[in-house]
Every structure is written in C-alpha cells, then in structure tokens.
Biopython code that builds the backbone (N, CA, C, O; Angstrom):
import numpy as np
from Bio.PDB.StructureBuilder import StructureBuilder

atoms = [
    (1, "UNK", "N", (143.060, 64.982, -132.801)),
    (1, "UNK", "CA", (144.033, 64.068, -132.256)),
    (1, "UNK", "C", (145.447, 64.520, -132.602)),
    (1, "UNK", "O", (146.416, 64.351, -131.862)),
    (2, "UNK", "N", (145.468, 64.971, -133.510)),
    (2, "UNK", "CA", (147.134, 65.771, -134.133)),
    (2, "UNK", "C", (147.442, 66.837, -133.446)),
    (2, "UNK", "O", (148.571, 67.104, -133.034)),
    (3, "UNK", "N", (146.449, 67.493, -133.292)),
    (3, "UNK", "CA", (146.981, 68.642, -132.295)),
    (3, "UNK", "C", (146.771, 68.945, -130.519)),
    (3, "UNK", "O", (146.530, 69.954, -129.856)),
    (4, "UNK", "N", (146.983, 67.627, -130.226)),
    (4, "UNK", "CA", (146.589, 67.211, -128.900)),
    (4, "UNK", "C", (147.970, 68.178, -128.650)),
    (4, "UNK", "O", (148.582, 68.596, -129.632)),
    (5, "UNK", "N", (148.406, 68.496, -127.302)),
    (5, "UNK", "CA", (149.632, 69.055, -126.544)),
    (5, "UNK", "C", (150.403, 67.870, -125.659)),
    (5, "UNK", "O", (151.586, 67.656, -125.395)),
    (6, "UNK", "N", (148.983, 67.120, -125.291)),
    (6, "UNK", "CA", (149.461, 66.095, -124.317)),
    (6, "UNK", "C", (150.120, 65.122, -124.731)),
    (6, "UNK", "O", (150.721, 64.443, -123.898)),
    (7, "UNK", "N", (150.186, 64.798, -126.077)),
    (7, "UNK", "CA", (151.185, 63.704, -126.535)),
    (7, "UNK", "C", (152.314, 64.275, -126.318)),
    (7, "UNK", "O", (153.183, 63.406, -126.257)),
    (8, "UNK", "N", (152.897, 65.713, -126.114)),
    (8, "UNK", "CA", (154.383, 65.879, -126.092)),
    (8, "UNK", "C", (154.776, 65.920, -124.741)),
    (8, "UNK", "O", (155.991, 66.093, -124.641)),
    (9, "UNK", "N", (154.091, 65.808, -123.493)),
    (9, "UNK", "CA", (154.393, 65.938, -122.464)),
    (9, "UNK", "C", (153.812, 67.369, -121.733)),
    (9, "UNK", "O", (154.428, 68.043, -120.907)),
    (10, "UNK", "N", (152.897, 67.549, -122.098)),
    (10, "UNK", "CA", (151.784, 68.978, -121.803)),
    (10, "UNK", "C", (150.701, 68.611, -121.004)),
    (10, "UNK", "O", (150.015, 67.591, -120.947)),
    (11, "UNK", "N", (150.699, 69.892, -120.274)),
    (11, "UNK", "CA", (149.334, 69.312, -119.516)),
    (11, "UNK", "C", (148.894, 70.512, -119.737)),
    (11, "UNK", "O", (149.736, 71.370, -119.473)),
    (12, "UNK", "N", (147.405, 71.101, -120.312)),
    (12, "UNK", "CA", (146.618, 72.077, -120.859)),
    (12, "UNK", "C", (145.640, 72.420, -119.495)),
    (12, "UNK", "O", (145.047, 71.363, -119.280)),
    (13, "UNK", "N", (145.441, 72.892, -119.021)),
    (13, "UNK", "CA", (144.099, 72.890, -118.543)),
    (13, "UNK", "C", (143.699, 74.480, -118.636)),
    (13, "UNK", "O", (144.511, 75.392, -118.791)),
    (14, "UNK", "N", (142.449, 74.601, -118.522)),
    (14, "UNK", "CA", (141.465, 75.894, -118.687)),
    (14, "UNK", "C", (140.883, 76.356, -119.609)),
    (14, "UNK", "O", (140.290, 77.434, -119.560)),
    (15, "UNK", "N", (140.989, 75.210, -121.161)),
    (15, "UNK", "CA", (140.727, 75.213, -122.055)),
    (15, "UNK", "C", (138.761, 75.268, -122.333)),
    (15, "UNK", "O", (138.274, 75.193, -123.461)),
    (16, "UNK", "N", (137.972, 75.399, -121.135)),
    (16, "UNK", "CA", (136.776, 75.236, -121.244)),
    (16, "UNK", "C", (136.206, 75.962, -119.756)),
    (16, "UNK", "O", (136.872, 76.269, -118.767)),
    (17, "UNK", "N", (134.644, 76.120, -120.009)),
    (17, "UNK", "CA", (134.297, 76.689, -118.283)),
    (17, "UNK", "C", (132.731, 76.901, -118.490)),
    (17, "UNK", "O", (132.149, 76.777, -119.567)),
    (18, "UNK", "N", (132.421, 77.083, -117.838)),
    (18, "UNK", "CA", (130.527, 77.334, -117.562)),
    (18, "UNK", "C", (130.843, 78.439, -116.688)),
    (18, "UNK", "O", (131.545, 78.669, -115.704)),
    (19, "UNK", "N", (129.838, 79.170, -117.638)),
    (19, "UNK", "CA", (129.312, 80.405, -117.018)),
    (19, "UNK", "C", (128.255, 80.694, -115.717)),
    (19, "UNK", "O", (127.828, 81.815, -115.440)),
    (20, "UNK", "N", (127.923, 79.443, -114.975)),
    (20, "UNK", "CA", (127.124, 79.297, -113.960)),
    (20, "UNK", "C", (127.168, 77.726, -113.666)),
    (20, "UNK", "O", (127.572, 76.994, -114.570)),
    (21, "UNK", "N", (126.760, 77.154, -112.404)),
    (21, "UNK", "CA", (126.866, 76.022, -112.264)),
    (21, "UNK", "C", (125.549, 75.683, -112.775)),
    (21, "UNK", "O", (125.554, 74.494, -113.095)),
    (22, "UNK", "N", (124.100, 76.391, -113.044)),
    (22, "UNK", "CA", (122.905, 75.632, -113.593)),
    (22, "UNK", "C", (123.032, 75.360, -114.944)),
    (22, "UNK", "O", (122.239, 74.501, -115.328)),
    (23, "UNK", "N", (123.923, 75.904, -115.969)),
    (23, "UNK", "CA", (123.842, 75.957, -117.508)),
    (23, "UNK", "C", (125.280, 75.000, -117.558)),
    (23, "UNK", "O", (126.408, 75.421, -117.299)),
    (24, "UNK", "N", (124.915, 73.586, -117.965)),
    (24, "UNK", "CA", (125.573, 72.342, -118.048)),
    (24, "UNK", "C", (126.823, 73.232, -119.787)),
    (24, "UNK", "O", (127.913, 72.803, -120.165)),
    (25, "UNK", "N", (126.191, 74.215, -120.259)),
    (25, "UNK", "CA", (126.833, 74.336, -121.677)),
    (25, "UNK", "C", (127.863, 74.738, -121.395)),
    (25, "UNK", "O", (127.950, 75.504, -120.435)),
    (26, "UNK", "N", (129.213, 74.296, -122.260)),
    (26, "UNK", "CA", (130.418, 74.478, -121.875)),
    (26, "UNK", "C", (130.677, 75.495, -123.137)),
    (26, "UNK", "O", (130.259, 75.429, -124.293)),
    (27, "UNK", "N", (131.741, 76.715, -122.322)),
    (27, "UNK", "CA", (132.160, 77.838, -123.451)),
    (27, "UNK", "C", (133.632, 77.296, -123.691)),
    (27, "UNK", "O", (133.856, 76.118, -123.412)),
    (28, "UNK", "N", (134.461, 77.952, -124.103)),
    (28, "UNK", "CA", (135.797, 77.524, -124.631)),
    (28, "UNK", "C", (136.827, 78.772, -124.411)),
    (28, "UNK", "O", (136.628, 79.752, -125.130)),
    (29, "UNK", "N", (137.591, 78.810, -123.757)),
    (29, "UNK", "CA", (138.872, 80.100, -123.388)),
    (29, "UNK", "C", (139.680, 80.528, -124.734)),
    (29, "UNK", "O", (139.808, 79.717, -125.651)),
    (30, "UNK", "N", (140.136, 81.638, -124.797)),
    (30, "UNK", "CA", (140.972, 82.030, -125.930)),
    (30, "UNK", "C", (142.244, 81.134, -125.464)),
    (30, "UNK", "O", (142.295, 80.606, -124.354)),
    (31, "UNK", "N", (143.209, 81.032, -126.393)),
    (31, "UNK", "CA", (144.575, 79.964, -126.326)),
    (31, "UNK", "C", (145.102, 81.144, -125.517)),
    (31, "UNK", "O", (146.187, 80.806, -125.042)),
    (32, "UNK", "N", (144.857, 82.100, -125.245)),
    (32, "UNK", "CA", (145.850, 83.124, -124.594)),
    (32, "UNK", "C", (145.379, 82.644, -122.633)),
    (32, "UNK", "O", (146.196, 82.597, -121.714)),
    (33, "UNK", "N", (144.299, 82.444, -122.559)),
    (33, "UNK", "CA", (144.012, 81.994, -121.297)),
    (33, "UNK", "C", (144.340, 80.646, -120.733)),
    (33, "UNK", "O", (144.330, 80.325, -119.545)),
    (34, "UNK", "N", (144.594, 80.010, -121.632)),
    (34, "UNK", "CA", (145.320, 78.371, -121.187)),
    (34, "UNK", "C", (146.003, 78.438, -120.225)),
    (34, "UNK", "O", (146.475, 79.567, -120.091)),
    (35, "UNK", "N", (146.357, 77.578, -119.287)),
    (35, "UNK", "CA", (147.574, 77.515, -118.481)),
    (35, "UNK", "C", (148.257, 76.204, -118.758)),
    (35, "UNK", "O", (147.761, 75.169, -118.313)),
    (36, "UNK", "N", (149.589, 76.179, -119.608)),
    (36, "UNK", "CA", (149.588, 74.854, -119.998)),
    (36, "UNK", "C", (151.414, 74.206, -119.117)),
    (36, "UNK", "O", (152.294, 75.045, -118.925)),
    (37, "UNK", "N", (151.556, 73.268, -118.868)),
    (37, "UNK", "CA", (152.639, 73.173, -118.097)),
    (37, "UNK", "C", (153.338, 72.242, -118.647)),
    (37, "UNK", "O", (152.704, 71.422, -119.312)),
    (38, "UNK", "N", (154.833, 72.079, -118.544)),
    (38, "UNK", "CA", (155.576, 71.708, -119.562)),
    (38, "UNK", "C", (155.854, 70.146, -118.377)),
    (38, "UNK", "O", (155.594, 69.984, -117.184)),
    (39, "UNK", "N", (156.350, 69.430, -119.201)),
    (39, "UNK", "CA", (157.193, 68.052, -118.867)),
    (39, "UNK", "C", (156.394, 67.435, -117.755)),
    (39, "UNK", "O", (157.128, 66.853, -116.956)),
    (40, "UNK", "N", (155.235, 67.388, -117.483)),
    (40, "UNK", "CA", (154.179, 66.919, -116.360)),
    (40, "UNK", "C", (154.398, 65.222, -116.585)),
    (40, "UNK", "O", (154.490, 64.350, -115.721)),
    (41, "UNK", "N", (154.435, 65.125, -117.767)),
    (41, "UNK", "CA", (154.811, 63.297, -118.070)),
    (41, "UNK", "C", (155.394, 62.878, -119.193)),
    (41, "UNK", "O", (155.623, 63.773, -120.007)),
    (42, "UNK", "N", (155.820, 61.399, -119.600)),
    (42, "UNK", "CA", (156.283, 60.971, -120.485)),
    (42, "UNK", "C", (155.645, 61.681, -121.725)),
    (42, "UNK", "O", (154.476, 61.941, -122.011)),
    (43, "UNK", "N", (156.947, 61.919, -122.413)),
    (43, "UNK", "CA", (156.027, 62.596, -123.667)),
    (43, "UNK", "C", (156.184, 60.926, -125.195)),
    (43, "UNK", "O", (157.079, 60.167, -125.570)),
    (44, "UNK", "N", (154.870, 61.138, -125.504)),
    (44, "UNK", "CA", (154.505, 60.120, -126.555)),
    (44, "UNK", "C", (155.410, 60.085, -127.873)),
    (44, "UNK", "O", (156.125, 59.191, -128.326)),
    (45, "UNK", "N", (155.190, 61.081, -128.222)),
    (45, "UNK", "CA", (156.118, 61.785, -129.560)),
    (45, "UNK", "C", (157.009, 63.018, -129.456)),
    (45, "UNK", "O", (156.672, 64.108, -128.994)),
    (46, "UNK", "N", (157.846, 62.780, -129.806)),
    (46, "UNK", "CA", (159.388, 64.242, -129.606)),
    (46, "UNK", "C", (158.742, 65.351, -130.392)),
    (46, "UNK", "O", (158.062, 65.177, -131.404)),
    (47, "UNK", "N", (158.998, 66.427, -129.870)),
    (47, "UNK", "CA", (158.688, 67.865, -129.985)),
    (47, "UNK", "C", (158.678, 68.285, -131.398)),
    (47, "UNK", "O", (157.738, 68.961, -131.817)),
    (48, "UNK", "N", (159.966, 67.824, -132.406)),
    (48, "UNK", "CA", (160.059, 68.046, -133.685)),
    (48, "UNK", "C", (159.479, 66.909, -134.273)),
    (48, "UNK", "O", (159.420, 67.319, -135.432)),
    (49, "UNK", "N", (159.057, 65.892, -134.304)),
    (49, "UNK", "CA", (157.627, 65.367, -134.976)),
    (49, "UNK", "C", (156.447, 66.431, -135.074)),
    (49, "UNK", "O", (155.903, 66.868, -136.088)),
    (50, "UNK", "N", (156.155, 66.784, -133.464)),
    (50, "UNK", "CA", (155.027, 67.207, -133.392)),
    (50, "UNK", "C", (155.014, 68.839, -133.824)),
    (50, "UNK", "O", (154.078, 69.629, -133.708)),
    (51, "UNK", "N", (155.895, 68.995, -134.174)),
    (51, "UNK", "CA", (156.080, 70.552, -135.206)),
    (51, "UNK", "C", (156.062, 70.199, -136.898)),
    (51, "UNK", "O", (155.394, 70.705, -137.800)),
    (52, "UNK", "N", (156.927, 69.285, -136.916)),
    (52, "UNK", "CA", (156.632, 68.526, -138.181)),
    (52, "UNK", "C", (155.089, 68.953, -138.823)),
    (52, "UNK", "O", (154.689, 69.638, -139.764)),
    (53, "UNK", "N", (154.340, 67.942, -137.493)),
    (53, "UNK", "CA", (152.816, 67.360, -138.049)),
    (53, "UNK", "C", (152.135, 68.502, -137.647)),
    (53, "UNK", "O", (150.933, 68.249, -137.740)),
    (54, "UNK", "N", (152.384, 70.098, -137.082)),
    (54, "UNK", "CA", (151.830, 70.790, -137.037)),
    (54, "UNK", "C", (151.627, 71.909, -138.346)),
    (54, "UNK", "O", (150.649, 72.404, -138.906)),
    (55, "UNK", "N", (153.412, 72.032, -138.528)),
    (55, "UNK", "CA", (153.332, 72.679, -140.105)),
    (55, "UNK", "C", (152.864, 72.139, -141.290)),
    (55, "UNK", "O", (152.872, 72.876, -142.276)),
    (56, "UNK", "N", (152.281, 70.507, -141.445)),
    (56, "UNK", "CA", (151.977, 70.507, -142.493)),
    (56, "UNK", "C", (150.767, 70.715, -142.062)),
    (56, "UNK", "O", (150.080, 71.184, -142.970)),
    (57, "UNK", "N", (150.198, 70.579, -141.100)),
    (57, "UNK", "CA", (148.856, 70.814, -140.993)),
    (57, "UNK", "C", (147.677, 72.348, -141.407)),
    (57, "UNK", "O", (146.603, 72.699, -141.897)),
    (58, "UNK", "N", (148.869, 72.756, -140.775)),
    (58, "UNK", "CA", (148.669, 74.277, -141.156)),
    (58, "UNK", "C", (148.970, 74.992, -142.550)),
    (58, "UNK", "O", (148.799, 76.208, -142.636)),
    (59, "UNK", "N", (149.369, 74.329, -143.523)),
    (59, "UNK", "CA", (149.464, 74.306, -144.463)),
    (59, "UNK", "C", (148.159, 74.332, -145.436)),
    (59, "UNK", "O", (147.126, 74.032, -144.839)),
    (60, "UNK", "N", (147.980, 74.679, -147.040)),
    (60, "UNK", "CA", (146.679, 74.976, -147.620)),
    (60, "UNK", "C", (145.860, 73.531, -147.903)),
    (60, "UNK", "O", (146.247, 72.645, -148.666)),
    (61, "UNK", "N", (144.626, 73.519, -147.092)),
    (61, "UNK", "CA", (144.140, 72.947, -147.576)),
    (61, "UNK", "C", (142.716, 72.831, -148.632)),
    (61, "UNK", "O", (142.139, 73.869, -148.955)),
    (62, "UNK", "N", (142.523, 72.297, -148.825)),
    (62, "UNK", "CA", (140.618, 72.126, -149.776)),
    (62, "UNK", "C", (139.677, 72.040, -148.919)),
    (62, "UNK", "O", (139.673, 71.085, -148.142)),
    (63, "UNK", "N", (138.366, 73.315, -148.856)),
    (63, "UNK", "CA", (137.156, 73.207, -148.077)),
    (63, "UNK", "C", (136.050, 72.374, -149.345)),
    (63, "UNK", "O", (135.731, 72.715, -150.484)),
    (64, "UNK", "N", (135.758, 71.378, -148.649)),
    (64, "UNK", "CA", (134.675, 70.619, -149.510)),
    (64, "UNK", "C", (133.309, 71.513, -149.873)),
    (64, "UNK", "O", (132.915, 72.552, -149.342)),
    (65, "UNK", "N", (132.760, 70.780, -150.910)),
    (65, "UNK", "CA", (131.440, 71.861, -151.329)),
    (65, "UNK", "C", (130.275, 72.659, -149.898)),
    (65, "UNK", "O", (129.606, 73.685, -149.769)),
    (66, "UNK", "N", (130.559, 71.596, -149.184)),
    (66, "UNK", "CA", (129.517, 71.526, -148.161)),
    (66, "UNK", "C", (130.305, 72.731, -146.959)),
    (66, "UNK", "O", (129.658, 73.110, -145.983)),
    (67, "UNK", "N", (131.257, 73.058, -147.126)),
    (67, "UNK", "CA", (131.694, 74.403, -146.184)),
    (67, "UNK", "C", (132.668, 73.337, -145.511)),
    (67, "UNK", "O", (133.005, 73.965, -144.507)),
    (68, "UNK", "N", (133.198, 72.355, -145.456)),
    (68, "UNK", "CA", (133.652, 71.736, -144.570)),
    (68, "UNK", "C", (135.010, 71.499, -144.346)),
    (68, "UNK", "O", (135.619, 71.239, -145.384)),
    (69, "UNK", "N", (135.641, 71.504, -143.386)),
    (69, "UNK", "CA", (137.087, 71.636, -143.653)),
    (69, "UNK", "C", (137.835, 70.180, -143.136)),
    (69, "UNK", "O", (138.292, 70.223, -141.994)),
    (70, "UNK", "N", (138.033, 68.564, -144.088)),
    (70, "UNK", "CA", (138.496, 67.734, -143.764)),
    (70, "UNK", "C", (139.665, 67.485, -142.635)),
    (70, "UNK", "O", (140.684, 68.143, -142.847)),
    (71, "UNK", "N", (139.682, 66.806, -141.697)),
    (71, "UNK", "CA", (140.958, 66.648, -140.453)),
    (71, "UNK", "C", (142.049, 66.501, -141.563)),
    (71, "UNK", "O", (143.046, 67.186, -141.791)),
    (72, "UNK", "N", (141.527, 65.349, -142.204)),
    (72, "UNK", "CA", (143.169, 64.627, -143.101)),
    (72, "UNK", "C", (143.264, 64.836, -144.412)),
    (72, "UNK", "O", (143.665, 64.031, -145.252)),
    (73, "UNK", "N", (142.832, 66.093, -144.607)),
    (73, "UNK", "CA", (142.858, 66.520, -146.395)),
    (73, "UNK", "C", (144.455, 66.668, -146.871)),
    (73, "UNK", "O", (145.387, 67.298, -146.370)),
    (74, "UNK", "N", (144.392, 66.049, -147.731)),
    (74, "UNK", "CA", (146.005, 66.319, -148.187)),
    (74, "UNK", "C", (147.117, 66.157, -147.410)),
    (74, "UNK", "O", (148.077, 66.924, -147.340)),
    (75, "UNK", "N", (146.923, 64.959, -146.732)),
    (75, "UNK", "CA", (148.279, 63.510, -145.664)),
    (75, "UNK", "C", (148.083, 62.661, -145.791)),
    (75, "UNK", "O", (148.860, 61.784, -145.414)),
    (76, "UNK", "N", (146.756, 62.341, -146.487)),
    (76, "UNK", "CA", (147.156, 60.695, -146.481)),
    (76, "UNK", "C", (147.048, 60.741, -148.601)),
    (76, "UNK", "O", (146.326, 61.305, -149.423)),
    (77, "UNK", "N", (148.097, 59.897, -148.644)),
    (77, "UNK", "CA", (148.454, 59.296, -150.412)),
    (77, "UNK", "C", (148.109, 58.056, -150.450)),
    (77, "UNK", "O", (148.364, 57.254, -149.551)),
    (78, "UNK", "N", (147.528, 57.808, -151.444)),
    (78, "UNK", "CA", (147.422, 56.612, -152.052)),
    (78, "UNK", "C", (148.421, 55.601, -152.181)),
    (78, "UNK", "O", (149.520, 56.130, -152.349)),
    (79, "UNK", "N", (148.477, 54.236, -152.168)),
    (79, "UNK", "CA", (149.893, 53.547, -151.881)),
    (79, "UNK", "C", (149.975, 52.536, -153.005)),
    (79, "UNK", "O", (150.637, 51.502, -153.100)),
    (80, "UNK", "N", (149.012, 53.192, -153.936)),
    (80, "UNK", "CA", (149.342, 52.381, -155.375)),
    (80, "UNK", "C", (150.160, 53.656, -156.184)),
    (80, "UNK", "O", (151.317, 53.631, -156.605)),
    (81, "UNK", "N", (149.441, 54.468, -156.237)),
    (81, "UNK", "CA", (150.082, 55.706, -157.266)),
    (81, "UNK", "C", (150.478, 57.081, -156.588)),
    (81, "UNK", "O", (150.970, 58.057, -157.156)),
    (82, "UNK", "N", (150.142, 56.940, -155.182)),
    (82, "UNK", "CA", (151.008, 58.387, -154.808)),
    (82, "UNK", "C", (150.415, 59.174, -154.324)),
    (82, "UNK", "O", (150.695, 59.857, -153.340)),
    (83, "UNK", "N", (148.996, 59.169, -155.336)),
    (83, "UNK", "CA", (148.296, 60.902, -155.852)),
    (83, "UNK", "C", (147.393, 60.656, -154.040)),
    (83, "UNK", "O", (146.972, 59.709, -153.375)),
    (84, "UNK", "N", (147.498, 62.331, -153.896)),
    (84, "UNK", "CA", (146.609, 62.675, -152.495)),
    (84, "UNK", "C", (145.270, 62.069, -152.641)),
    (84, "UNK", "O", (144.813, 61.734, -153.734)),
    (85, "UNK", "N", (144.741, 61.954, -151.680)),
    (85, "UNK", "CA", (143.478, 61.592, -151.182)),
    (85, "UNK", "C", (142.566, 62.697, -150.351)),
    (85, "UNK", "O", (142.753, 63.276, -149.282)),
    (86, "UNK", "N", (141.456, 62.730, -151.358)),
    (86, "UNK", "CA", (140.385, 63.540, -150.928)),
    (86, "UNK", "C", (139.176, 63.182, -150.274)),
    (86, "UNK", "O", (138.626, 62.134, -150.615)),
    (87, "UNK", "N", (138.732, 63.817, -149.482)),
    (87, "UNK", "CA", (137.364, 63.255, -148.754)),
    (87, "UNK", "C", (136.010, 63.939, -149.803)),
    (87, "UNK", "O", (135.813, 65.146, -149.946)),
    (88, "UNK", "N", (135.278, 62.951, -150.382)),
    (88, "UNK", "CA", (134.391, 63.563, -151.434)),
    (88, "UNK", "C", (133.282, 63.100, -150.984)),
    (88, "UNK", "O", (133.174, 61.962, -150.526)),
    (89, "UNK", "N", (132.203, 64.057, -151.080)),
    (89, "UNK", "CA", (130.782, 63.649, -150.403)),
    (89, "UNK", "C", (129.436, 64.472, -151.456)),
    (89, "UNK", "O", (129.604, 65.505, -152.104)),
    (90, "UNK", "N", (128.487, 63.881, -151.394)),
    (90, "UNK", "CA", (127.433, 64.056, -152.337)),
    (90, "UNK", "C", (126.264, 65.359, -151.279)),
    (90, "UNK", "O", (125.867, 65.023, -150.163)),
    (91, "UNK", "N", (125.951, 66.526, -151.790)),
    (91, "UNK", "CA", (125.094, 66.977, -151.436)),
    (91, "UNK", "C", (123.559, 66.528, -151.551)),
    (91, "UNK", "O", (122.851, 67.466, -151.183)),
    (92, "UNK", "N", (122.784, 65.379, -151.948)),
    (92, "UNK", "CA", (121.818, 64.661, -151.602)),
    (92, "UNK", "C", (121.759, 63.176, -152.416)),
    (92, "UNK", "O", (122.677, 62.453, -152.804)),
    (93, "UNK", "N", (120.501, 63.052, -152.495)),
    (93, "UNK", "CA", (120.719, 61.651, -153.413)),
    (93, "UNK", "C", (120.522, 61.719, -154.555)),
    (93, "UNK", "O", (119.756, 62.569, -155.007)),
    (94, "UNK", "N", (121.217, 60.766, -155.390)),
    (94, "UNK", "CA", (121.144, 60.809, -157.066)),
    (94, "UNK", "C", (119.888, 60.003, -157.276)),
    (94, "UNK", "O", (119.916, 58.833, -156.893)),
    (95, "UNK", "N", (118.800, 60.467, -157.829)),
    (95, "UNK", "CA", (117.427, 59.496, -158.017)),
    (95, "UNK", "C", (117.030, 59.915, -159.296)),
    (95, "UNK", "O", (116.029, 59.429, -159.821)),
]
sb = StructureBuilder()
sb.init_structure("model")
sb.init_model(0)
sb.init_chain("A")
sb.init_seg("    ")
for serial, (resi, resn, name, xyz) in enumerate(atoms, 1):
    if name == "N":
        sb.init_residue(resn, " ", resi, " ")
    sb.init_atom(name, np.array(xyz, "f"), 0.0, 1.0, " ", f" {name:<3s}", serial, name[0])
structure = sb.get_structure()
C-alpha cells in the first residue's frame, strides 16, 4: 500500500501478463517494462511525502527468524515510550 504509484497521480499499467490465454497464472514484468503515465488523476498524497515514505522505507530493516521481511518494521513507535515496534512471531508451539 506505501508503494502504490497511484496515490501520486500515476497510472502503472503492464505490471503483469500470461503467457497464453489457457494458463490463468499471472507472471510479473521487470519495472523497466512498465508503462507508467504521469498526472492521469487527482493525486492523493504530494510527491515529497511519497519520497519521504519511500526513503524510509528503503532504509535497513530486521528479517524475522522465519526469513521474513515485515511491511512496517521499524515506522510504527510506541506512543507510551517511543521505542520501535517489532513484529515477533513463534516458530511452533510452546508445550
């Protein structure tokens, strides 16, 4: 959802395709094949927000034990004491 295009006034398309019309499975285009077009509509959020929320995104984050790489690792703080908020998860059950 953060790195949508279309909130700034983008319209993306070609981002996906099937390799035949019988195989329903959808492949995915390199970002170099996009065709994306500028000012198509109201844009939601201004351009430097959405660079804002791109550089921190891209910024280092923590892969959890499980290989996994959280959407919102290290943006959202706690609003008693500050400290970041981690997504923590158990590899099976404690018995």
């Amino acid at each position: 959802m953060l790195s949508r295009q279309e909130y700034i006034g983008r319209v993306v398309n070609f981002k996906t395709y099937r390799r035949s019309y019988k195989n329903k499975k959808q492949m995915y285009h390199d970002e170099a094949d996009w065709q994306i077009f500028e000012d198509c509509h109201e844009a939601i959020i201004d351009k430097e927000t959405f660079d804002t929320v791109q550089r921190i995104r891209d910024g280092r984050r923590r892969v959890t034990p499980m290989g996994e790489m959280p959407p919102l690792s290290e943006m959202m703080f706690c609003a008693d004491c500050g400290a970041k908020l981690y997504q923590v998860r158990g590899r099976g059950t404690a018995a």
